[in-house]
N, C-alpha and C positions, 0 to 999 in steps of 0.2 A: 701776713707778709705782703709789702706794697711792692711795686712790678721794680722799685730802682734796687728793694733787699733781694728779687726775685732773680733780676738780671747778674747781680753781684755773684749767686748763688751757682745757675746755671751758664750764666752764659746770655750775652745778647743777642735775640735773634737777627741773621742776616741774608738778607735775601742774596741767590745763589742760583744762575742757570742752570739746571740741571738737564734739562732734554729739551728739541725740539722738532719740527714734524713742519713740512712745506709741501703745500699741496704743487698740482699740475702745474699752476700759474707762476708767476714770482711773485703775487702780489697776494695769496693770501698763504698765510703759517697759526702756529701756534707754538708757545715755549711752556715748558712746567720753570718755574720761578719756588725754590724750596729754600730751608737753613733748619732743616727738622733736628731738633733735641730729643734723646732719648726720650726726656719726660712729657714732652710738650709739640709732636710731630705738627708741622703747618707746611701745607706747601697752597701753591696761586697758581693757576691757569687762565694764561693769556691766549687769546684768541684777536687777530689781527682781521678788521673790517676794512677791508679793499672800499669799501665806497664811500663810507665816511671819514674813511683815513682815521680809524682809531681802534684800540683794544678795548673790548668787552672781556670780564674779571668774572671769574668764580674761585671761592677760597673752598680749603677742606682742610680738615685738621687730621689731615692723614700723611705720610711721606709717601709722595707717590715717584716712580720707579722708572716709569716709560710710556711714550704717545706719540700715536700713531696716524696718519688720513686713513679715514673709512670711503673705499674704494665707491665712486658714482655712477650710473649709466647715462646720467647727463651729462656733457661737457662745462654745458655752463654757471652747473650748480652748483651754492657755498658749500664748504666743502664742512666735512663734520670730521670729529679727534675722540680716541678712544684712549682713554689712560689707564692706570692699575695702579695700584698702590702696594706698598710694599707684603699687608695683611691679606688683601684679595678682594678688596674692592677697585669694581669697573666704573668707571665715570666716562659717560657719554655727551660731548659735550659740542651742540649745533646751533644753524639759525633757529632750531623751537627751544633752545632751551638746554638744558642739563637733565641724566637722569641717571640713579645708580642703581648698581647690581653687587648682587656679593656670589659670590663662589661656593657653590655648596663644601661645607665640612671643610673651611678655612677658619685661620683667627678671627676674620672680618665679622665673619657668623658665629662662631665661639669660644669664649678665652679658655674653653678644656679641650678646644682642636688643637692636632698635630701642627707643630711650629713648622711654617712653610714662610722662605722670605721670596717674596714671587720679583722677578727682575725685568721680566717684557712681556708685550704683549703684542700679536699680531692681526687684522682679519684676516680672516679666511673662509670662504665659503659660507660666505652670510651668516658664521660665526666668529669664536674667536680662539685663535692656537696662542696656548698662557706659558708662560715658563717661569722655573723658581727652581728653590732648594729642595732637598728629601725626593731626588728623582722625579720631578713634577713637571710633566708634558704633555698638555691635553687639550681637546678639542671641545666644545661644547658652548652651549650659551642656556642660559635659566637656569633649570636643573639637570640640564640633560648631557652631564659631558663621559670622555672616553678617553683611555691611555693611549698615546700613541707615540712615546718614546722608544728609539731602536733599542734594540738587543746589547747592552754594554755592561758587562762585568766588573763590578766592584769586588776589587780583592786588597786583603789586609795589606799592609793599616790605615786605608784608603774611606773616606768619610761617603755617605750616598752619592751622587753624582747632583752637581748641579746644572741647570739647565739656561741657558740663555736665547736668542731670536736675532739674529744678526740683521736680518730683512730680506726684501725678497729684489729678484732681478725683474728685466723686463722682460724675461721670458714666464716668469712666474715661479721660477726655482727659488724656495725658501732656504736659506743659510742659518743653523743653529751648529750649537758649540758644545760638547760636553764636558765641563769639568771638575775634576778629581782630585780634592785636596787631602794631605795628613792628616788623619783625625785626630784631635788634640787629646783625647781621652787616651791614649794609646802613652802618649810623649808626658803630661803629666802625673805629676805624685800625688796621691791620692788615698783616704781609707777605701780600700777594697779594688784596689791596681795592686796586679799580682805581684810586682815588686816590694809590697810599702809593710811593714812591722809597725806597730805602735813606738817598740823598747829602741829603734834608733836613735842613735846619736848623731848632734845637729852636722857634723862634720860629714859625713856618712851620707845624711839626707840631701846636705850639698853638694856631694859629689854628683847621688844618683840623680839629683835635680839635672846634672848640668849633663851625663852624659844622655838623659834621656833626651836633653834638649838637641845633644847635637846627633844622637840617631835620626831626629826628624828632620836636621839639615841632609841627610842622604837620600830622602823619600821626595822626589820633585814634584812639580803641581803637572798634572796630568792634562793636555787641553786634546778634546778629539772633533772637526768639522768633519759635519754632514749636510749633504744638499739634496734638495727634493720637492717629496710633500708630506706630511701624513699619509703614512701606509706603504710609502715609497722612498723609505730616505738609502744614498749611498754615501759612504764613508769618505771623506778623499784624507787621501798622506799629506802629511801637515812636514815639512823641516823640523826636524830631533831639537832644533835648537828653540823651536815654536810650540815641541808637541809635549816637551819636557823642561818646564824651566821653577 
């Protein structure tokens, strides 16, 4: 298959801002540059040179997620960008260069790992606090990381919680989100969903198709903010109309 039958097939890649990260100054940034296809993930990371007035490129055939400045004790130092990709790889990316890391016991590291779609990333404390799906909030860098998502009950028919990184203030109070969607497995028809018979009839099947559908319009998406740090998050009351929609 040549790339014109390929594009025909999938789809033309298109490049797509997807995030971006400005350091102290106004004068230096970075943006992740993506158009990832299921089959064929590619995202570009731009990194903007203040002194030569240009972008230096690095490509990964990953869909990466989120990027961030990695915090300096210099003031006048180039400033360095930490991304993630959507499987669990870290890409570090500064004036020396590019370097990557993967997440212990993610997809990044093995395609029989638990399906985590990871969405931010922050530093912290000369590591880095990750967030994703399947309840995933943690602190750590190499192989050394630790849970430290709050205390949030997942109750039926409520899918694990997903975890996002809002960013941090200048007091240093980190803003993360938790949310709570219908789990689809609940709302579809299915062999072995307590509703479903073999010997149904197709009339029958479309009904329970359709009322199952609109029980899941009564179950709202859940969002809960907390601020803090690791090991200190507090809850705040969000608007009914923000905390359930």
């Amino acid at each position: 298959m040549d790339d014109d039958d390929f594009e025909e097939l999938h789809g033309k890649w298109e490049p797509t801002l997807c995030h971006a990260a400005m350091a102290d100054n106004d004068s230096q940034f970075a943006v992740l540059v993506g158009g990832p296809r299921s089959d064929d993930p590619y995202s570009i990371i731009l990194v903007r040179d203040a002194v030569e007035q240009t972008f230096s490129r690095s490509d990964v055939r990953r869909e990466l997620r989120d990027i961030r400045v990695i915090p300096s004790l210099k003031d006048d130092a180039v400033p360095s960008y930490v991304t993630i990709s959507l499987q669990g790889d870290i890409y570090v990316v500064g004036p020396d260069g590019s370097q990557h890391f993967i997440i212990p016991g993610t997809p990044a590291e093995s395609e029989i790992a638990s399906e985590i779609d990871f969405r931010s990333i922050l530093p912290y404390d000369n590591r880095w606090l990750v967030a994703g799906s399947g309840n995933f909030l943690k602190l750590g860098k190499g192989e050394s990381w630790e849970e430290v998502s709050p205390s949030l009950t997942t109750e039926y028919p409520y899918s694990e919680t997903e975890w996002a990184i809002l960013g941090e203030n200048i007091k240093g109070d980190i803003f993360i989100v938790a949310i709570q969607r219908p789990n689809q497995r609940y709302f579809n028809l299915y062999p072995g969903h307590p509703l479903y018979r073999s010997d149904m009839a197709g009339d029958e099947r479309f009904k329970l198709k359709k009322r199952l559908r609109a029980q899941k319009g009564t179950h709202p998406v859940l969002t809960t903010l907390y601020t803090g740090a690791p090991g200190n998050w507090k809850r705040q009351e969000l608007p009914e109309r923000i905390a359930r929609t």
